[in-house]
C-alpha positions in Angstrom: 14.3 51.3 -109.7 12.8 54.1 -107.6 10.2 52.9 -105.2 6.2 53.4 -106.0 5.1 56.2 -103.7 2.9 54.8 -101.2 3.9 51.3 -101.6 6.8 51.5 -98.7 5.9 48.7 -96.4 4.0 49.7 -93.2 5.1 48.8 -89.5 2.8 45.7 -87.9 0.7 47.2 -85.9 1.2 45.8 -81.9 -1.5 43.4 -80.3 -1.0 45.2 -77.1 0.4 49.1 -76.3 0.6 50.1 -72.6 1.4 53.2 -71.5 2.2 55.2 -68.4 -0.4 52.7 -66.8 0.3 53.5 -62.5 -2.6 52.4 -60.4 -2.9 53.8 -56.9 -5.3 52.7 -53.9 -6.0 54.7 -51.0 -6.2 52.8 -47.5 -7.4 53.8 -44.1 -6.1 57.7 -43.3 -6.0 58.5 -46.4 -2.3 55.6 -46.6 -1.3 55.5 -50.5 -0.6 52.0 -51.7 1.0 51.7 -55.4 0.4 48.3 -57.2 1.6 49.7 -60.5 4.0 52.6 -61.4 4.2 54.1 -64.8 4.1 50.6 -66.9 5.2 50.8 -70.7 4.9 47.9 -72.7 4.4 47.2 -76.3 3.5 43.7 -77.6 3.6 42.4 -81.1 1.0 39.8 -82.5 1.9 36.2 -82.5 4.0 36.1 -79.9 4.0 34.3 -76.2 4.7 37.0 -73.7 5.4 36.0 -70.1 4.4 38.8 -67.5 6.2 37.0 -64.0 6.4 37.6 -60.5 5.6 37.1 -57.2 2.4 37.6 -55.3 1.3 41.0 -55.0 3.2 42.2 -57.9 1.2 44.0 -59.7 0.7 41.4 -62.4 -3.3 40.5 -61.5 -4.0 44.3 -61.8 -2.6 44.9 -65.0 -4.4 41.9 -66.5 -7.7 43.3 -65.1 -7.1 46.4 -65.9 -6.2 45.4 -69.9 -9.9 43.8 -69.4 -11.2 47.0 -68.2 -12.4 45.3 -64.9 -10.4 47.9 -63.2 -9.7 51.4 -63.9 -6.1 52.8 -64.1 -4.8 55.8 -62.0 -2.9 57.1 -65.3 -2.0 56.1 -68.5 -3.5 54.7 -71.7 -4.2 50.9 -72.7 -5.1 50.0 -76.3 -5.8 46.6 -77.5 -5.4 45.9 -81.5 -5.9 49.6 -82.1 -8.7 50.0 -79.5 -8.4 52.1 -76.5 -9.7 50.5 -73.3 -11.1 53.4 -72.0 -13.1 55.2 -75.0 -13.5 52.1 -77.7 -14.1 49.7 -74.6 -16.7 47.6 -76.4 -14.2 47.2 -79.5 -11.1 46.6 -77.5 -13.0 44.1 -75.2 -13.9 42.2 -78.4 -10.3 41.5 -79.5 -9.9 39.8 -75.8 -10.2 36.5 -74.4 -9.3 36.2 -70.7 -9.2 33.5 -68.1 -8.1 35.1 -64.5 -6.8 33.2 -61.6 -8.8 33.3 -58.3 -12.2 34.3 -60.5 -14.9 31.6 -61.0 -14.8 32.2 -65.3 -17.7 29.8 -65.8 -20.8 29.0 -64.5 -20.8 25.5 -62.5 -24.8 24.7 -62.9 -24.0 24.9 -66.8 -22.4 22.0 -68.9 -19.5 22.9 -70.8 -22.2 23.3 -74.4 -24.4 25.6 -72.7 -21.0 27.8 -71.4 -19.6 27.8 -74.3 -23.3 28.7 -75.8 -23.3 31.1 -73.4 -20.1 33.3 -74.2 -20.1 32.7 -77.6 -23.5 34.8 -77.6 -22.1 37.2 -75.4 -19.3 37.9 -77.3 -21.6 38.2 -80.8 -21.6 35.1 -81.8 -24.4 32.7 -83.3 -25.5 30.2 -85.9 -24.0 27.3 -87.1 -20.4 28.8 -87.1 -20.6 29.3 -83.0 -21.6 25.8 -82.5 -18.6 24.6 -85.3 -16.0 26.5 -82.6 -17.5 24.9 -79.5 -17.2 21.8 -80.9 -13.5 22.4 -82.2 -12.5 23.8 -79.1 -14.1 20.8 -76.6 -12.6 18.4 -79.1 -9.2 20.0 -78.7 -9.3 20.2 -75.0 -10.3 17.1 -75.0 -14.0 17.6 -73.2 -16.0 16.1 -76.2 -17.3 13.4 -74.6 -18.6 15.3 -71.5 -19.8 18.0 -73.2 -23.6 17.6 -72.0 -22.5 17.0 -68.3 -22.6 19.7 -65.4 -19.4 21.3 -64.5 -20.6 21.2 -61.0 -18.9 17.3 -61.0 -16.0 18.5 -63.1 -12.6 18.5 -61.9 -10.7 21.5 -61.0 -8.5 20.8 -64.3 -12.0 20.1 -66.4 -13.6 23.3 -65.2 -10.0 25.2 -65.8 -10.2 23.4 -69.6 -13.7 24.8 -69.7 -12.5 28.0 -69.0 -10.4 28.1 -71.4 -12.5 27.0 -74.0 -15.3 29.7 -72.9 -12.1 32.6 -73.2 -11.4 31.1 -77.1 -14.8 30.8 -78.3 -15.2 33.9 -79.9 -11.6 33.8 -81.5 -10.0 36.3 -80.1 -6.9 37.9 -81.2 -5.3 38.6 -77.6 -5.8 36.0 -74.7 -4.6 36.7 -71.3 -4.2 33.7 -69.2 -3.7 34.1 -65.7 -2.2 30.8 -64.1 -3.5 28.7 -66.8 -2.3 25.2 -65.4 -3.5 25.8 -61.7 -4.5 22.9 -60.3 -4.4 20.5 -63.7 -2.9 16.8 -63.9 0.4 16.8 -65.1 -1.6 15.1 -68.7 -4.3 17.8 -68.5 -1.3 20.5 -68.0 0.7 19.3 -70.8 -2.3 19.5 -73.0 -2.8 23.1 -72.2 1.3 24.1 -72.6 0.8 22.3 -76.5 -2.5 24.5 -77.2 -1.1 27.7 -75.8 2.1 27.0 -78.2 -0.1 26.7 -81.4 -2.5 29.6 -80.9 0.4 31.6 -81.0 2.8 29.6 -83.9 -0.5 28.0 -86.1 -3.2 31.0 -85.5 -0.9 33.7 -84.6 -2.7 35.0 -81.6 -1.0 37.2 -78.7 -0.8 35.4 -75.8 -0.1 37.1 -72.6 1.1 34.5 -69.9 1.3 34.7 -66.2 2.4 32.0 -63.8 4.3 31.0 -61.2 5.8 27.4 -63.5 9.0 29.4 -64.3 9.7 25.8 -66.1 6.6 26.6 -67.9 7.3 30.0 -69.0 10.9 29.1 -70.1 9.5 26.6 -72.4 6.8 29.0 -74.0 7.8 32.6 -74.0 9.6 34.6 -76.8 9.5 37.4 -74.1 9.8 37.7 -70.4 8.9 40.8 -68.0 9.9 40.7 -64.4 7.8 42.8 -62.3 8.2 43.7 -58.7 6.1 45.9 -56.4 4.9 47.8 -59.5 7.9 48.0 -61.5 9.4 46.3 -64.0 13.1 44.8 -63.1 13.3 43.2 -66.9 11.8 43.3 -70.1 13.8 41.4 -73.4 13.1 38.1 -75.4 13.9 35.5 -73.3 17.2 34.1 -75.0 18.9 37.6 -74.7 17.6 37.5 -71.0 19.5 34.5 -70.5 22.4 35.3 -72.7 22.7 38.0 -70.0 23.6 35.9 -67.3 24.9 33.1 -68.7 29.0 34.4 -68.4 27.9 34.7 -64.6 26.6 31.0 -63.7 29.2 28.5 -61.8 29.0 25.1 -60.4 31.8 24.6 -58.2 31.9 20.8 -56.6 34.1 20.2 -53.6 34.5 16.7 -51.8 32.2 17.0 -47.9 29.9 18.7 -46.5 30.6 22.5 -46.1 29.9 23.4 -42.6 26.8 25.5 -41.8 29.4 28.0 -40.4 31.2 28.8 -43.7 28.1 29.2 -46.1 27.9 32.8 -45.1 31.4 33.3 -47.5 29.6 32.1 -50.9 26.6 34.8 -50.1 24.1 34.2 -53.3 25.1 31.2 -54.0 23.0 28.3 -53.7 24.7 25.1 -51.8 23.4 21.6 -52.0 24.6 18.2 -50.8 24.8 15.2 -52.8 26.7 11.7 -52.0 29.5 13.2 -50.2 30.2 16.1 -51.9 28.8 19.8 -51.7 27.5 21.7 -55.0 27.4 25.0 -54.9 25.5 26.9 -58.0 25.3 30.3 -58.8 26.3 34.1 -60.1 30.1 34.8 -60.0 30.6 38.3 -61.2 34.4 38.0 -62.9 36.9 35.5 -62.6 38.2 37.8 -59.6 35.4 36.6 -57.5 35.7 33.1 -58.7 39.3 32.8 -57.3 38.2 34.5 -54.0 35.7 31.3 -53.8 37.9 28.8 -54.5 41.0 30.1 -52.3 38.5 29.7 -49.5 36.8 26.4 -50.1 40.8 25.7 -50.6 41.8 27.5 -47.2 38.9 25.4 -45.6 40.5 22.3 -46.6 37.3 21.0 -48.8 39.1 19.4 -52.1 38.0 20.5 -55.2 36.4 18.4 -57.5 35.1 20.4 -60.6 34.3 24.1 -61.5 32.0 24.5 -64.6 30.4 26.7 -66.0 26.7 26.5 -66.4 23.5 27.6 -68.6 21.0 30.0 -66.1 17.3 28.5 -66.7 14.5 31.2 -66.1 14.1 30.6 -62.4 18.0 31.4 -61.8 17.2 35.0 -63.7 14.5 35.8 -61.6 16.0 35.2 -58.5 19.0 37.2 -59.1 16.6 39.8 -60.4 14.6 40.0 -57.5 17.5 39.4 -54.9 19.0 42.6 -56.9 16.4 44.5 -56.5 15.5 44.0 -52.3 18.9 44.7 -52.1 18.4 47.9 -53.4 15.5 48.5 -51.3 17.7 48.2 -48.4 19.9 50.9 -49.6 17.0 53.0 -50.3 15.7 52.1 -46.5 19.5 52.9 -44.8 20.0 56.4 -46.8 16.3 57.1 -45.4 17.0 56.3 -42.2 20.5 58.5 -41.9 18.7 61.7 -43.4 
């Protein structure tokens, strides 16, 4: 049967397209400092996406500049259809944000009156704002101190509160910036199960940064690795570490390998435990396997297993990252022999 005309199905439109986004900031004598260089991402609805790296990154400015706190150098941000920069009011709507190192709530409030607060400056009101705030505090468990001043909350409490305050308008796209900083490990679990079900019960977007690589493993259907502006990696996280898994080793010999000789298994990392030395890590080919073991053999340490492991997402970054400063230091040595 020839298809209807019209009726072929349409493309799902993404939470979250980034473009060409760079931003640039000029120091003293006019010194150029780049935080982010020509960023493309595009990120579905529903899904968890983990935006990782280390301080200074460039992560913190692409999450402000999503909430249009900061303006970009170049390029384009739009948020469910919205650009950032000519629909801001619309695409600021579809947002719910909680940023690391920024005081998101207001400490002579209680956690009502917050969430009172920024539901009505999101355009919310009415019975149905006060039916969220209560869903939400009951959730996060802060029911029962609703009425009481964050001023003697917790750190965590004040972080739930947050949290709470970013959801109250039910956003489509929430950006949490260290979500669990500073939370009990309870309090931390609790936020790890609600971050799950916005995205797998009310299919929100859920843009994650943190420095609980544990955290983001157990979360994320995607993971981007940024560094100095750039990003090393972008791909769902099980073909991220389907990458690397033919490369991880465990190779346990019997004593203590001598300070001297750890220079020979370069990237590996080398542990002691009970008399025997572990050393975990990436091993290129099998080539570079044997070269290991001759030596460890050569160095009279007897061998007691070689297996091969599954890479968890901190052993990724890692190699990322070490992959990358190593190409700085190329990029430094041809610089310095022009």
């Amino acid at each position: 049967m020839d298809r209807i005309q019209g009726t072929e199905p349409q493309p799902q439109q993404a939470m979250l397209v980034i473009e060409g986004l760079s931003k640039v900031y000029t120091g003293r004598h006019n010194a150029r400092m780049i935080a982010l260089d020509t960023l493309n991402l595009t990120i579905p609805k529903g899904q968890i996406f983990g935006f990782l790296g280390a301080n200074g990154a460039g992560k913190t400015t692409t999450i402000k500049m999503i909430c249009g706190l900061i303006f970009p150098t170049s390029g384009t941000i739009t948020v469910n259809g919205y650009s950032v920069a000519h629909q801001h009011s619309m695409a600021m709507r579809q947002i719910g944000a909680v940023l690391e190192g920024t005081r998101n709530v207001y400490w002579r409030l209680s956690a009502w009156e917050n969430l009172m607060y920024f539901g009505h400056l999101k355009g919310c009101s009415g019975k149905e704002l006060k039916l969220r705030a209560e869903y939400l505090l009951r959730e996060l468990d802060l029911w029962d101190r609703r009425h009481d001043s964050l001023r003697v909350f917790s750190r965590g409490m004040q972080q739930k509160v947050a949290i709470a305050c970013a959801l109250i308008a039910d956003p489509p796209l929430v950006l949490l910036d260290e979500p669990t900083l500073g939370l009990d490990i309870q309090s931390a679990r609790t936020v790890k199960e609600w971050i799950f079900r916005l995205a797998r019960e009310q299919n929100k977007t859920v843009i994650l940064t943190t420095h609980q690589l544990d955290m983001a493993q157990a979360l994320c259907d995607r993971v981007a690795i940024i560094r100095k502006g750039h990003v090393l990696a972008d791909k769902a996280l099980s073909e991220l570490l389907n990458i690397f898994r033919q490369e991880y080793y465990q190779i346990k010999v019997a004593g203590s390998v001598d300070a001297q000789w750890q220079h020979c298994f370069e990237g590996m990392s080398i542990a002691q435990e009970n008399e025997e030395t572990i050393l975990t890590g990436p091993i290129a080919d099998q080539g570079k396997l044997l070269d290991y073991l001759n030596k460890l053999h050569s160095l009279h340490y007897p061998l007691l297993s070689t297996t091969q492991i599954e890479p968890n997402l901190e052993d990724v970054f890692m190699q990322l990252i070490a992959e990358s400063e190593k190409g700085d230091h190329r990029e430094n040595d041809l610089a310095r022999h022009r």
